[in-house]
Structures are given as C-alpha cells and as structure tokens.
C-alpha positions as a Markdown table, in Angstrom:
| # | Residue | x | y | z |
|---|---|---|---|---|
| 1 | Unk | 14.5 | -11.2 | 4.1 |
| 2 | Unk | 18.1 | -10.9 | 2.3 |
| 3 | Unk | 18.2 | -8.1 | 0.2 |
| 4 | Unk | 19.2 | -9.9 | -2.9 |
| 5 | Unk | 15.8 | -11.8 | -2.3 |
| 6 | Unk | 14.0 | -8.5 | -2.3 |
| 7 | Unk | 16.4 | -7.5 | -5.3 |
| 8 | Unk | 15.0 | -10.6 | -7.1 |
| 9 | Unk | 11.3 | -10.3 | -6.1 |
| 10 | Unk | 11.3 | -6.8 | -7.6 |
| 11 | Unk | 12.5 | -8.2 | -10.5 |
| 12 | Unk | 10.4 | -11.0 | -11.1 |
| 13 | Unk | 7.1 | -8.7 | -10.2 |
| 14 | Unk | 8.1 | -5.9 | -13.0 |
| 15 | Unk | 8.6 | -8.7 | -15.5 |
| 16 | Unk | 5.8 | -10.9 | -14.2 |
| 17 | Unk | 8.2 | -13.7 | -15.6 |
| 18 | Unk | 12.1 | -14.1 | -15.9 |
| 19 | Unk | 14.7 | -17.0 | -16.3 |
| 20 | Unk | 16.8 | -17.8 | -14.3 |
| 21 | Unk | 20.1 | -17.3 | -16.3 |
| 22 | Unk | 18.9 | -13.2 | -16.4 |
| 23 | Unk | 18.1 | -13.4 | -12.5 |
| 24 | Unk | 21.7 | -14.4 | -12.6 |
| 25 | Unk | 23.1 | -11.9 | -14.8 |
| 26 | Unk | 21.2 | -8.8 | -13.3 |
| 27 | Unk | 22.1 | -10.0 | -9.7 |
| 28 | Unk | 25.6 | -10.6 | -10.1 |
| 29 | Unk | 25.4 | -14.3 | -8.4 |
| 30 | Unk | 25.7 | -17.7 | -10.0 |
| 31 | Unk | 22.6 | -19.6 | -11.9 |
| 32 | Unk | 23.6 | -21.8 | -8.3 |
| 33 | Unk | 22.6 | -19.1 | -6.1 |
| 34 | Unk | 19.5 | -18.0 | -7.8 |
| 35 | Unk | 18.0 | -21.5 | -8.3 |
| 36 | Unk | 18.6 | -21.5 | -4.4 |
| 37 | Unk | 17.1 | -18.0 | -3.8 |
| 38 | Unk | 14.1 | -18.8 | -5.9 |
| 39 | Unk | 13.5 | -22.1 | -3.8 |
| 40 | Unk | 13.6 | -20.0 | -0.9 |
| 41 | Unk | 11.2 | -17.7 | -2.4 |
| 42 | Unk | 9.1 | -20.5 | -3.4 |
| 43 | Unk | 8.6 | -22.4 | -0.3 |
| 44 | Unk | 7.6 | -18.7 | 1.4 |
| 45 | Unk | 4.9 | -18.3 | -1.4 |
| 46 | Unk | 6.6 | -15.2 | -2.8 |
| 47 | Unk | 6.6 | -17.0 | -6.6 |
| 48 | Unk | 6.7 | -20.2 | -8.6 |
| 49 | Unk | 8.7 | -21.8 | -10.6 |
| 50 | Unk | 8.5 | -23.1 | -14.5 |
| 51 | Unk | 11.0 | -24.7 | -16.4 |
| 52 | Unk | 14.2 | -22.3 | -15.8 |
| 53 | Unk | 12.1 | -19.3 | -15.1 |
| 54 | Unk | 10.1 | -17.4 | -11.9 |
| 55 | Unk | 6.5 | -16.0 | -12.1 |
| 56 | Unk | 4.7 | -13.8 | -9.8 |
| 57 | Unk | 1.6 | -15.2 | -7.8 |
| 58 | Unk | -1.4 | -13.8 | -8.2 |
| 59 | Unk | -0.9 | -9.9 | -7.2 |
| 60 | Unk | -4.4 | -9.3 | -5.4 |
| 61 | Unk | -2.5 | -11.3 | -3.0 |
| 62 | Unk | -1.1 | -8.9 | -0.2 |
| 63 | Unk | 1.9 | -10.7 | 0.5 |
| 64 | Unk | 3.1 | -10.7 | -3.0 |
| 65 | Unk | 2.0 | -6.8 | -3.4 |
| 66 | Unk | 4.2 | -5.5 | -1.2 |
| 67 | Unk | 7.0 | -6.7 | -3.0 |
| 68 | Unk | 6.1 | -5.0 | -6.1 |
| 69 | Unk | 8.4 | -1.4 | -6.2 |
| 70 | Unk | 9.1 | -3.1 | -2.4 |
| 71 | Unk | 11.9 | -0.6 | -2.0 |
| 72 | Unk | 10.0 | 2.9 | -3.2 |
| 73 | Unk | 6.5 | 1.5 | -0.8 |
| 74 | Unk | 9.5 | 1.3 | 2.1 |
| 75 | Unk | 10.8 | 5.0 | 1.5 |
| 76 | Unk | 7.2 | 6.4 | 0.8 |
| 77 | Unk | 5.9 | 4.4 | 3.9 |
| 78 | Unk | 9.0 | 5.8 | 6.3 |
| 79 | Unk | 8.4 | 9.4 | 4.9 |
| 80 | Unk | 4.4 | 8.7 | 6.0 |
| 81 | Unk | 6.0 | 8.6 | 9.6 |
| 82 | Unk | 7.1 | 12.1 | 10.0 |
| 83 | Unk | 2.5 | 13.1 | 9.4 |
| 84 | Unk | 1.8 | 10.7 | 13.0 |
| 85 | Unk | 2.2 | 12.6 | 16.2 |
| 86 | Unk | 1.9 | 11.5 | 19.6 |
| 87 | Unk | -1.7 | 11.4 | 20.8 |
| 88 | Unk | -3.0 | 10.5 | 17.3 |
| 89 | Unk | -5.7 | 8.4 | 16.9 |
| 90 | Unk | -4.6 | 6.7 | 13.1 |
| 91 | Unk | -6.8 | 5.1 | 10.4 |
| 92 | Unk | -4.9 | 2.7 | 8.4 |
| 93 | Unk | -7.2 | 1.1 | 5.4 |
| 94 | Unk | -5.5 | -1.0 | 2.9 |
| 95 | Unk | -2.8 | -1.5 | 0.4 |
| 96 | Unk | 0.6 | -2.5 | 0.5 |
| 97 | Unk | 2.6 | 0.3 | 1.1 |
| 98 | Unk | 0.1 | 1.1 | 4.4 |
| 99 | Unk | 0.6 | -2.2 | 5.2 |
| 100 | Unk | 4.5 | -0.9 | 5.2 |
| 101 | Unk | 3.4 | 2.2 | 7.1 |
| 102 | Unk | 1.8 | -0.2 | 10.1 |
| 103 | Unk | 5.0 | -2.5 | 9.9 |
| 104 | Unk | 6.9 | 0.9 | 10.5 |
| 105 | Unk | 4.9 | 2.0 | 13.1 |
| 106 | Unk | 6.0 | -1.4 | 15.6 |
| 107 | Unk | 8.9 | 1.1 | 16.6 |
| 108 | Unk | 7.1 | 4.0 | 16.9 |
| 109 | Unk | 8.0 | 6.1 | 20.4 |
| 110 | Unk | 4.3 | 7.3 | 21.4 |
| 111 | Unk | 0.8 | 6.6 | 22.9 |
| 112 | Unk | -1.1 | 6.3 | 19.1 |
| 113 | Unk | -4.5 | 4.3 | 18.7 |
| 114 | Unk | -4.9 | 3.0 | 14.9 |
| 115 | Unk | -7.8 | 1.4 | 13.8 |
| 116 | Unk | -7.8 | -0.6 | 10.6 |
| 117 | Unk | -10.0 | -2.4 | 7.8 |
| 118 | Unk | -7.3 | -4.5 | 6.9 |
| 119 | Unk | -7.2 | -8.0 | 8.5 |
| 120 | Unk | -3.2 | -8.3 | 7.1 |
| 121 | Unk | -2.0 | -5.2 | 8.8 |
| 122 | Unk | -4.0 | -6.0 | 12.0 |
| 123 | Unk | -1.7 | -9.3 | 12.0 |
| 124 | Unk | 1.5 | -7.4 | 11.8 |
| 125 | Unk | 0.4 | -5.0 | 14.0 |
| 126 | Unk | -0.1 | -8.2 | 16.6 |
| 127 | Unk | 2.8 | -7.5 | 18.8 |
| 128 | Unk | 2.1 | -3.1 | 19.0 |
| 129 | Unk | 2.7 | -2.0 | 22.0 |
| 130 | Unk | -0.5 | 0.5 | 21.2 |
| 131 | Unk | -4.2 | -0.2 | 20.7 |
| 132 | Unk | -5.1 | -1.6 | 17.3 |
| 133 | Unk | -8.8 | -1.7 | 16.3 |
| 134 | Unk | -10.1 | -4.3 | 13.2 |
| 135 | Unk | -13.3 | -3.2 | 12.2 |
| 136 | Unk | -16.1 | -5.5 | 11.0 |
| 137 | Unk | -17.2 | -6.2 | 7.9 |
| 138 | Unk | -17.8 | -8.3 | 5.4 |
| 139 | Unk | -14.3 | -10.4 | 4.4 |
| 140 | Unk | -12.6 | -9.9 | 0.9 |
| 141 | Unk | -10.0 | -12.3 | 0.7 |
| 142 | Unk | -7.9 | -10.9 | -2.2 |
| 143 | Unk | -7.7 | -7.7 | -0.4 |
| 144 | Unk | -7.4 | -8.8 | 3.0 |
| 145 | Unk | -9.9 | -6.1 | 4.1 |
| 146 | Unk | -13.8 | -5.9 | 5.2 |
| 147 | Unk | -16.0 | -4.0 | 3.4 |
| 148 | Unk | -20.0 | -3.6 | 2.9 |
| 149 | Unk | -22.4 | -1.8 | 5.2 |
| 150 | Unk | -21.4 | -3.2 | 8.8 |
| 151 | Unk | -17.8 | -1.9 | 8.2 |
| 152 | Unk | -19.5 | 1.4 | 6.8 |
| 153 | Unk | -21.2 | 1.6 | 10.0 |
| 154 | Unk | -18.8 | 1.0 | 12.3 |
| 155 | Unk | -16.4 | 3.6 | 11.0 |
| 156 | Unk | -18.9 | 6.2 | 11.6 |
| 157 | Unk | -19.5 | 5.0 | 14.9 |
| 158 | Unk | -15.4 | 5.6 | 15.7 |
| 159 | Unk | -13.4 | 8.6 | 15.8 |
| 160 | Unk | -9.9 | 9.6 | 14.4 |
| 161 | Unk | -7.8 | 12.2 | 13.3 |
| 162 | Unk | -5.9 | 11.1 | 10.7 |
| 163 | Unk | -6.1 | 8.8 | 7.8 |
| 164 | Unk | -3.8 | 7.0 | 5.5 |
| 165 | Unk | -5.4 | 5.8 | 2.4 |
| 166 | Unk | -4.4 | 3.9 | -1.0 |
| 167 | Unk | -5.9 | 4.9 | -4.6 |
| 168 | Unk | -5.4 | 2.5 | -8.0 |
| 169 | Unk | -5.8 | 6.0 | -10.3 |
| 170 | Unk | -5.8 | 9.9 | -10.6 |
| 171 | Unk | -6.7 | 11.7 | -13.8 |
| 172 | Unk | -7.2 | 15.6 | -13.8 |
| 173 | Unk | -10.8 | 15.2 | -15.3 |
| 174 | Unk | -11.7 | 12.0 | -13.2 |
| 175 | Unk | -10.0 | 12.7 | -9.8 |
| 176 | Unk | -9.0 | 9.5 | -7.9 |
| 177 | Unk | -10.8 | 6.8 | -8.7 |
| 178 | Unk | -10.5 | 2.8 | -7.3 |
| 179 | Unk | -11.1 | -0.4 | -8.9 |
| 180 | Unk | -12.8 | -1.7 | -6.8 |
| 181 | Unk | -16.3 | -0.9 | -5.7 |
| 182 | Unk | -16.7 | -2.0 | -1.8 |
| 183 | Unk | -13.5 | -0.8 | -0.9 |
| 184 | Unk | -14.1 | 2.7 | -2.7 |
| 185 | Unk | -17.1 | 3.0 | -1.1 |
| 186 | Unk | -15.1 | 2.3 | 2.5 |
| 187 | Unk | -12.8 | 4.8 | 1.2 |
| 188 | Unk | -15.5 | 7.3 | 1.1 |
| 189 | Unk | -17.2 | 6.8 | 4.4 |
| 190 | Unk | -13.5 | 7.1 | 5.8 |
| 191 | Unk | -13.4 | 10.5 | 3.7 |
| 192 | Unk | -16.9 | 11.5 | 4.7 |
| 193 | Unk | -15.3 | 11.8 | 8.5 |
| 194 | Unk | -13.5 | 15.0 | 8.1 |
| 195 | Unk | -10.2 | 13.6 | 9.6 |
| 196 | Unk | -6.6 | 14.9 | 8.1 |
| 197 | Unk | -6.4 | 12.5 | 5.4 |
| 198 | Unk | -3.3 | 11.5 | 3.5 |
| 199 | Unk | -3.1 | 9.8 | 0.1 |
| 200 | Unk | 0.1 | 6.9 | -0.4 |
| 201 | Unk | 1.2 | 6.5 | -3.2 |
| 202 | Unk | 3.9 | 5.9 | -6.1 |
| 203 | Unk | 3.8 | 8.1 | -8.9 |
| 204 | Unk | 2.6 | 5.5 | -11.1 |
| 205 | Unk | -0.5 | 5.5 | -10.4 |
| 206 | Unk | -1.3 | 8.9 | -12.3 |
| 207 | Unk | -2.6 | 9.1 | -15.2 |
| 208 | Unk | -4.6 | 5.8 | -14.9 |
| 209 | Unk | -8.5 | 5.4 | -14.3 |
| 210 | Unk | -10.8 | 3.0 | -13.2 |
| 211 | Unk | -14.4 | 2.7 | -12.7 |
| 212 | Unk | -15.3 | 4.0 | -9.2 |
| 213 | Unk | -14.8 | 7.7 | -7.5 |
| 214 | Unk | -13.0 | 8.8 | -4.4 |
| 215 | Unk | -14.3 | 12.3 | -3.4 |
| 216 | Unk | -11.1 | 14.3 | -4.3 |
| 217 | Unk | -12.5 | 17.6 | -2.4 |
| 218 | Unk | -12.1 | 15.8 | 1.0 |
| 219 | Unk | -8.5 | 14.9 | -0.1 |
| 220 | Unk | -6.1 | 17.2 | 1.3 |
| 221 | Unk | -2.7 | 15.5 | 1.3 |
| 222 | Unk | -1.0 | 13.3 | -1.3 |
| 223 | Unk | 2.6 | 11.6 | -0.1 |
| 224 | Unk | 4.1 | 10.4 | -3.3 |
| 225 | Unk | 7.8 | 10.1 | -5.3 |
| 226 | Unk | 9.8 | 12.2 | -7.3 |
| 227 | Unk | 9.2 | 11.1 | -10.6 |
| 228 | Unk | 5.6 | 12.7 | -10.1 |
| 229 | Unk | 4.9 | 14.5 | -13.8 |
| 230 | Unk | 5.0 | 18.4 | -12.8 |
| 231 | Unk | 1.3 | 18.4 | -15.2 |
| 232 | Unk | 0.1 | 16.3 | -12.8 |
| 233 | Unk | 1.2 | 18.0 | -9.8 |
| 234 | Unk | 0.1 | 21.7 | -10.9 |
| 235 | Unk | -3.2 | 19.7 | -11.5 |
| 236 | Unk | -3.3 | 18.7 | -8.2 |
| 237 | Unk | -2.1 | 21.9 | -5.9 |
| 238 | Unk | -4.6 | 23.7 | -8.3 |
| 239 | Unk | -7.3 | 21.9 | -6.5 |
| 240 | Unk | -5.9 | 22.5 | -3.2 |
| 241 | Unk | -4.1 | 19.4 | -2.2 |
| 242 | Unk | -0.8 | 19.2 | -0.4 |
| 243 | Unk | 1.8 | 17.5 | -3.0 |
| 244 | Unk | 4.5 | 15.4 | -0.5 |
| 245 | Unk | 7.2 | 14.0 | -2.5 |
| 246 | Unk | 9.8 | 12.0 | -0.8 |
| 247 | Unk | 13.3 | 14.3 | 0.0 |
C-alpha cells in the first residue's frame, strides 16, 4: 500500500468522515488524485464513498482496525520484536496492532512456535516459515477470533512462554478492563497460564473503562507510546508492571 493511501486512511478513520477537497488539501495532491486514491481504497474495502466525501467501514472489522493510528500500531508492533527470543514458544491473541506484531514476525531469523486465537493473524501468518497453531473455538466474526469454552480449553491444554495481548481500557481503580465479554474471558485463561505476558498498546487507551476485568496482577509488562500521562504510568509501576514506551 502507497503511503499516501495509508496517509489518507488515517485520516478518514480519525474523522470517521472527510471530503474530499480536505483529503486534498491535507495531502498535498489534487481533488484528481484523491478521487483516485479513494477508489482504490474503495474497491479494497478500506472505505466508502458519499457524495464528495470518505467514511470508515464498520471498525470491528479487522482489516479496517489496523489502519486506525496505522503508523503508531507499526512502531509499537516493531518495538514488541526486540521481547521474542529464539526458542520461544509465542501467544498471539487478538487486535490490530498484534495482528501487526504477526505480520512482523514473517521476517523473523529464529526457530519460534506461536499459537493464536485469531483466525486473521493465522491468515497472514500462512506463508511463516515457523509453526503456527489456531486454536478452536467458537467463531466471532467481528473480531476475527474464537472464543467460549472449547477455546478456553484448549489453551490450557497448550504450553507457551510468552504472550502478547490487547486491552480496550486501564483505569487506576478499575485496572484493565475489555469490552467484550468472551474475549476477556480468553484473555484471562491466557493470563491464568503464568507465561511472560506483555500488554500492546497506544496510550489512548488509558483512562477509559468498560464493563469486563482483565486480572491486572498477572500483568507484568505494558509496551506502549510516549505520550503515556506520567499519573498513569506512576499508577502502573506502583503496582509492579513494567512500563515499555517506544525509544
């Protein structure tokens, strides 16, 4: 994908709707161009189009997720790289910037094992040149992932040393907490394995709260940005967490 493209998706995701004559203006290209980058866009089911103005599709949709803050999810999910060691045995659940992490991981020089939840990142992980492991599960299509009690059961029956997880909130009175039930709960059962597990995710995120828990005591690293508020991060090395922010 042409930069300018992911240039414009950024856009169009943080506004949820722009015209086309600001797409223009902010990109530096003609009203030409743009009409042609959005029909691109378009026909790959990145958008749609109105009457002189772009839209975002619906944003449970992985595809289009990943393009929101595209460029911050691609630094945070290169910085994950330097936590997986040769030998490792990865758990990958969902969310876009993992799903970054596992497109980063195709180069990776190693023997690694990951083992996923996610039926998106087990497609782009297709061509690895390692093992990749899709667990079972009931599917959630807006999430791309499996979930409910035959996924909870097979991750107990599988072993790794390191997991890389996604949160929608963190409050200092609340914790981490998810929006969505099933996927919290797969969250937990992940947690509940004792593994080296690391928290993605941009700073935005904190200070919001939704309705279901993720233990934070079995939370021991959070890889984040540098616009993390400094309350927030006391709040979290207080309670023992690892604070990662990108260099």
């Amino acid at each position: 994908m042409h930069k300018r493209h992911q240039k414009i998706l950024e856009l169009i995701n943080n506004r949820q709707k722009i015209s086309v004559n600001e797409l223009s203006k902010l990109t530096n290209v003609s009203v030409v161009t743009i009409r042609n980058d959005l029909s691109y866009l378009e026909e790959q089911n990145f958008i749609k189009r109105t009457h002189g103005f772009a839209e975002i599709l619906d944003r449970d949709v992985m595809s289009e997720r990943i393009q929101l803050n595209f460029s911050l999810k691609q630094r945070l999910a290169k910085y994950a790289l330097n936590f997986i060691e040769d030998g490792d045995s990865i758990f990958i659940e969902g969310g876009s910037t993992n799903a970054l992490l596992a497109r980063e991981l195709l180069n990776f020089e190693g023997e690694i094992v990951v083992i996923t939840v996610c039926t998106y990142i087990a497609q782009l992980l297709k061509e690895a040149k390692f093992d990749v492991i899709l667990l079972g599960g009931l599917l959630q299509a807006k999430s791309d992932s499996v979930i409910g009690p035959l996924t909870r059961m097979c991750i107990t029956q599988t072993h790794f040393n390191k997991a890389f997880l996604g949160i929608d909130g963190y409050h200092p009175e609340m914790g981490f907490t998810g929006r969505d039930m099933m996927r919290a709960e797969v969250i937990n059962c992940v947690l509940d394995k004792g593994a080296q597990n690391y928290v993605i995710t941009d700073s935005s995120k904190f200070g919001s709260v939704f309705a279901y828990t993720i233990a934070i005591d079995k939370i021991k690293h959070i890889i984040t940005d540098n616009n993390l508020d400094i309350n927030f991060e006391n709040d979290i090395m207080k309670k023992s967490i690892n604070v990662y922010k990108l260099p």
